[in-house]
C-alpha positions in Angstrom: -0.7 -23.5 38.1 -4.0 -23.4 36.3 -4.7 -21.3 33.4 -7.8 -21.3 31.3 -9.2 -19.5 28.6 -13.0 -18.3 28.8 -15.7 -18.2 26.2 -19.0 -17.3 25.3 -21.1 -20.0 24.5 -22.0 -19.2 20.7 -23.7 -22.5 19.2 -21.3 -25.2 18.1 -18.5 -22.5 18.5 -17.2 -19.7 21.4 -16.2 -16.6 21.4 -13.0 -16.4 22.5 -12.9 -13.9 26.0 -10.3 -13.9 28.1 -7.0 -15.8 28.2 -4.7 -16.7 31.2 -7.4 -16.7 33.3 -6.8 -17.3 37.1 -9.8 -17.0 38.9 -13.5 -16.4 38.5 -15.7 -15.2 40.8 -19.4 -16.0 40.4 -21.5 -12.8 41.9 -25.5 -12.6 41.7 -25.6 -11.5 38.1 -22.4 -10.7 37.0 -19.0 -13.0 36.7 -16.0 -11.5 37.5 -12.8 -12.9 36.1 -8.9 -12.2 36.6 -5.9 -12.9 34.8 -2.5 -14.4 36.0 -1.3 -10.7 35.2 -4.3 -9.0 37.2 -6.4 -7.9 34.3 -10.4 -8.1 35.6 -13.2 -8.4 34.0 -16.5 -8.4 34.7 -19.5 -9.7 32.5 -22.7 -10.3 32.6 -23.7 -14.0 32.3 -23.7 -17.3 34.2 -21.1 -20.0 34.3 -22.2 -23.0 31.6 -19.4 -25.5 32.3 -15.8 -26.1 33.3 -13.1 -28.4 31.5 -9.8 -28.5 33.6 -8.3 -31.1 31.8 -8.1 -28.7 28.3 -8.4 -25.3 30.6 -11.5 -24.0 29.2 -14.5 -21.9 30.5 -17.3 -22.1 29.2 -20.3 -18.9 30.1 -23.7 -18.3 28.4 -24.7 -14.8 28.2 -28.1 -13.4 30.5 -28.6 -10.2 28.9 
């Protein structure tokens, strides 16, 4: 199973958003992601990269 944790793109660092993450699903302008124990969340931003090997997400805020 694959679990990531997502951030906010914040310069060199991120903020830390969601943990356990399970799926993301990318809608027009919003992201919605789910944890392993069914927590959602949605945000507004767009996806910025993807690192499986370390589990991480990585969005940039639109708004």
């Amino acid at each position: 199973m694959c679990l990531a944790k997502a951030y906010f793109k914040d310069g060199d660092d991120g903020e830390l958003l969601l943990e356990n993450v399970a799926s993301l699903e990318v809608k027009e302008d919003s992201l919605v992601l789910t944890t392993i124990m069914k927590e959602t969340r949605e945000v507004e931003g767009r996806l910025s990269s993807v690192n499986f090997r370390n589990g991480s997400i990585v969005l940039e805020r639109t708004g």
